[in-house]
C-alpha positions, 0 to 999 in steps of 0.5 A: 700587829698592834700590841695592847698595853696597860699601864695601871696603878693601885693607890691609897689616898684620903678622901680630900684628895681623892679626885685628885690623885685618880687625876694625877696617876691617870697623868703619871703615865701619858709620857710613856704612853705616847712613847710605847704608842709612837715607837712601837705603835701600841695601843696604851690603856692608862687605868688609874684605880684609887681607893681612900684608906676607909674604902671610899671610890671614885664613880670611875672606879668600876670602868676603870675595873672594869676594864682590867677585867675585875670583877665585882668580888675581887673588887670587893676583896681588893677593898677589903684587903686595903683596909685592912693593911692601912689598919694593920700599918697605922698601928704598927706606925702609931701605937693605940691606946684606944681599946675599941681601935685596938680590938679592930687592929687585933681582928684585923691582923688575925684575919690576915694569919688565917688569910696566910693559912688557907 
């Protein structure tokens, strides 16, 4: 029996670094693929999905979704969901004195209560 594995990671980037860092979390798991593959003679899928903080993605991110069995809304809702938490993080880590900016963290942390009641 051949087991299928999948080793994913979810990550948060800028945009400078994008295509780098899908590079660099496809590679972080070769070592233990070839690993779970020689010793247990799994076949390993490596599926990095990366994001920027303002929604930006790879042209691999939909077969990389794809392949985990996501689809187009969920894919759509996880995006949403990143946004949205670096927003809420950032302020929480630099407060704002911009009204504009402030008005969209407010939005965003009310979205995420109702999120929490439904």
């Amino acid at each position: 029996m051949i087991l299928d594995l999948m080793a994913w990671e979810i990550g948060v980037t800028n945009k400078d670094r994008l295509k780098e860092t899908e590079i660099e979390k496809g590679r972080k798991y070769e070592l233990l693929a070839n690993e779970l593959e020689m010793t247990y003679h799994a076949k390993v899928f490596q599926i990095p999905v990366v994001i920027t903080w303002d929604g930006l993605v790879t042209h691999h991110h939909r077969k990389h979704l794809q392949k985990i069995g996501v689809d187009k809304r969920l894919q759509a809702y996880l995006q949403y969901i990143t946004i949205k938490r670096v927003l809420i993080d950032a302020r929480a880590e630099r407060p704002c004195h911009d009204k504009d900016l402030n008005e969209l963290f407010d939005v965003a942390e009310q979205q995420d209560e109702n999120l929490i009641h439904i």
